[in-house]
C-alpha positions as CSV (number, residue, x, y, z in Angstrom):
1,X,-18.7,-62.0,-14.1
2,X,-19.9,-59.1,-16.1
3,X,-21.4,-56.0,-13.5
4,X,-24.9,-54.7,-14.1
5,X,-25.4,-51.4,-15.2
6,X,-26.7,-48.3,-13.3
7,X,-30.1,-49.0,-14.5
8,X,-30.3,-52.5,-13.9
9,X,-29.4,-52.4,-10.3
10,X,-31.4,-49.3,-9.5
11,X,-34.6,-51.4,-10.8
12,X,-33.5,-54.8,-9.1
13,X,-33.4,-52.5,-5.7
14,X,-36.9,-51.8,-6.2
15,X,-38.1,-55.0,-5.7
16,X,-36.2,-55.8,-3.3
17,X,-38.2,-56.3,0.3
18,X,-36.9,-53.6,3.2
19,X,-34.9,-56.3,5.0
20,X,-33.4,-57.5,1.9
21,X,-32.1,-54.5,1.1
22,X,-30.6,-53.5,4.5
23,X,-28.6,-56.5,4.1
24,X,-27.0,-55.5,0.8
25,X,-26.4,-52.4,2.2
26,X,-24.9,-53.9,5.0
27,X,-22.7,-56.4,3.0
28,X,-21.7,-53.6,0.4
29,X,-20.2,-51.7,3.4
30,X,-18.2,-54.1,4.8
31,X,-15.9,-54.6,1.7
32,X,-14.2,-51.2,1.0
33,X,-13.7,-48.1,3.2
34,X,-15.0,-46.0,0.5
35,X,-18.3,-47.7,0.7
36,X,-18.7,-47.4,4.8
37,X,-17.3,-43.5,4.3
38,X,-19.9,-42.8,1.2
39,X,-22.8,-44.3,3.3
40,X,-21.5,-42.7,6.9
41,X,-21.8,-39.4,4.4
42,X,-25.4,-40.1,3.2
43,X,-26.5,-41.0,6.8
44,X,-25.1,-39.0,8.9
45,X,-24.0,-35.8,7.2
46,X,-25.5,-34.7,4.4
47,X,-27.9,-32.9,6.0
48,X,-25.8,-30.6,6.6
49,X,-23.0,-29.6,4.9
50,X,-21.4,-26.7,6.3
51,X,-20.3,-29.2,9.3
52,X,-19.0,-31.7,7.1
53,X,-17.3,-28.8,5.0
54,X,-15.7,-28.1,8.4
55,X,-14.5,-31.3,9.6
56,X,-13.0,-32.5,5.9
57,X,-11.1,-28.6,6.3
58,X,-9.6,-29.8,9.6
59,X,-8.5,-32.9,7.9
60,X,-7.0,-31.2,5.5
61,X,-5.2,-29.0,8.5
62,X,-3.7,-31.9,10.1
63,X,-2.2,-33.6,6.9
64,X,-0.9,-29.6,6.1
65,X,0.9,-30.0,9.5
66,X,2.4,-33.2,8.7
67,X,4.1,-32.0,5.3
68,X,7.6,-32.5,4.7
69,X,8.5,-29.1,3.2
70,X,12.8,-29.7,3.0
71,X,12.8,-32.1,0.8
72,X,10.4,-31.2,-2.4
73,X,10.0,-34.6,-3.6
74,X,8.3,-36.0,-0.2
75,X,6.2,-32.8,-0.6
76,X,5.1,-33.6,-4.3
77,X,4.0,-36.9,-2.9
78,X,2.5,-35.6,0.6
79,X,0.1,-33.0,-1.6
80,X,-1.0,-35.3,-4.0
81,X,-2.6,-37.3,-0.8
82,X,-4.3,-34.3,0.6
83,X,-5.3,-33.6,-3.0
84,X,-6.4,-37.2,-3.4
85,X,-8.5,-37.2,-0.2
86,X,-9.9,-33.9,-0.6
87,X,-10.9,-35.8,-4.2
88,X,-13.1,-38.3,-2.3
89,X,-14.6,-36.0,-0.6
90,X,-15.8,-33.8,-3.0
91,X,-17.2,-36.8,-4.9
92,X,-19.5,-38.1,-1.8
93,X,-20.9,-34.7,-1.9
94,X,-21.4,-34.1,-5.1
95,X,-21.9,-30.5,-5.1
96,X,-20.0,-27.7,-6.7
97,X,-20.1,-25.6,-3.7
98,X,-18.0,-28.1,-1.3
99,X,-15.5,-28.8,-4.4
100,X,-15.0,-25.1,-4.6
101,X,-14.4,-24.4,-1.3
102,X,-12.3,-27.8,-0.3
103,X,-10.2,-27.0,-3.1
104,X,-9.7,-23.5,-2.3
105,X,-8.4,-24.2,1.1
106,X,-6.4,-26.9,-0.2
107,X,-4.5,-23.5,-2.4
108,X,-4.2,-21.6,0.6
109,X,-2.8,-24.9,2.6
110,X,-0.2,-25.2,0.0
111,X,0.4,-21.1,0.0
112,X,1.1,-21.5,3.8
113,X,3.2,-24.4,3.9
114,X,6.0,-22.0,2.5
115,X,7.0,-24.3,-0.3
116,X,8.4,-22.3,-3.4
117,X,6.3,-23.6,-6.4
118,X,8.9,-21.7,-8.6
119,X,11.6,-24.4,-7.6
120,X,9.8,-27.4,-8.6
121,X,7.2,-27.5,-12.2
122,X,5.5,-30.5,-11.3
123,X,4.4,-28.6,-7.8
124,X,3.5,-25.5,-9.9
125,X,1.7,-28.0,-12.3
126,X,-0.2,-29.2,-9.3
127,X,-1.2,-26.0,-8.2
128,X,-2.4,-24.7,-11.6
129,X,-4.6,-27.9,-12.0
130,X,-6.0,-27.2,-8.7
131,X,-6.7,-23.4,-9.7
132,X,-8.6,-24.8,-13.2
133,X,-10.2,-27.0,-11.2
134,X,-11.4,-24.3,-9.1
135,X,-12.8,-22.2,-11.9
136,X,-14.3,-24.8,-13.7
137,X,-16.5,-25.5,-10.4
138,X,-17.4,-21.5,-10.2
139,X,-18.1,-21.7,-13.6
140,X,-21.5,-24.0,-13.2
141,X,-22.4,-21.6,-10.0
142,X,-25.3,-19.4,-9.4
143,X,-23.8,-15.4,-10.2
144,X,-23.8,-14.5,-6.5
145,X,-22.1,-17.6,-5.3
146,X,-19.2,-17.0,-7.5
147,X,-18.4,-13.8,-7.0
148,X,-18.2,-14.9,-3.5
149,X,-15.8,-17.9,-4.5
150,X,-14.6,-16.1,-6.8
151,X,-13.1,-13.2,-3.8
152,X,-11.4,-16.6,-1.9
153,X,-9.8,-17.7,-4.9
154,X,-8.6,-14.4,-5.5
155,X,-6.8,-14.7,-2.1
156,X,-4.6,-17.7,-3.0
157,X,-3.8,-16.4,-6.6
C-alpha cells in the first residue's frame, strides 16, 4: 500500500462529514503514543505554551535525576533519551521559541549533572550538536528574542 501525500489527505479531510472525521481522529490515536501525545498537545495545550514549556522542563528534571554519572557509557545513552524526548517535544510545538529554550535547559541539565565532557568526545560531540542546534533556532528569531536567548545560552557555554 502506497501512503497519500500531504495534499491528498488534507483535501480528503475536507469532505469528510464532522462524525466521520472524529472517528479517524479517534482511530489514528489509538495506534501510536506519538499520535495520542501530538493530539493531547493540540487539544489541550497549545494554547498556552509557557505551561507546557514548564511541565516538558520538569520532565527533563526528573530524567536529569535519574542519570547514571559513574559510568560514562550509561550516561552517553541516558542523554541521548532526554535529548530524544526533548526532540518530540519540540516537534509537536513547532516553534523556535520552545526548541530554544528546551534545548538550553537540556545544556544546563548536562552542565549540572557534573559529568566531565573533556573525558569522553562523543559526550562533548553531543553537547556541541545541542549548542549548534541552539544557535541555528536563535538564528530564525525576532532581534529582541535572541538577545534574550542568546544571554541563557551564554550561561551554559
Amino acid at each position: 500500500m502506497k501512503a497519500a501525500s500531504v495534499k491528498e489527505i488534507k483535501t480528503e479531510l475536507e469532505t469528510l462529514p464532522e462524525a466521520r472525521l472524529l472517528e479517524v481522529c479517534m482511530r489514528l490515536a489509538k495506534f501510536k503514543k506519538e499520535n495520542k501525545e501530538l493530539i493531547t498537545y493540540l487539544l489541550f495545550e497549545e494554547q498556552d505554551q509557557l505551561n507546557y514549556i514548564n511541565g516538558v522542563k520538569a520532565e527533563i528534571d526528573q530524567s536529569f535525576t535519574e542519570l547514571n554519572t559513574r559510568n560514562l557509557y550509561i550516561a552517553k545513552k541516558n542523554i541521548r533519551k532526554i535529548i530524544r524526548m526533548a526532540n518530540r517535544y519540540i516537534k509537536y510545538s513547532a516553534q523556535k521559541t520552545t526548541e530554544a529554550s528546551l534545548l538550553i535547559h537540556v545544556c544546563m541539565g548536562i552542565k549540572d549533572s557534573g559529568i566531565d565532557l573533556t573525558k569522553s568526545t562523543v559526550l562533548n560531540n553531543i553537547y556541541n550538536a545541542l549548542l549548534k542546534k541552539i544557535n541555528a533556532a536563535i538564528n530564525t528569531m525576532h532581534e529582541d528574542l535572541q538577545y534574550d536567548y542568546r544571554k541563557e545560552l551564554a550561561a551554559v557555554t
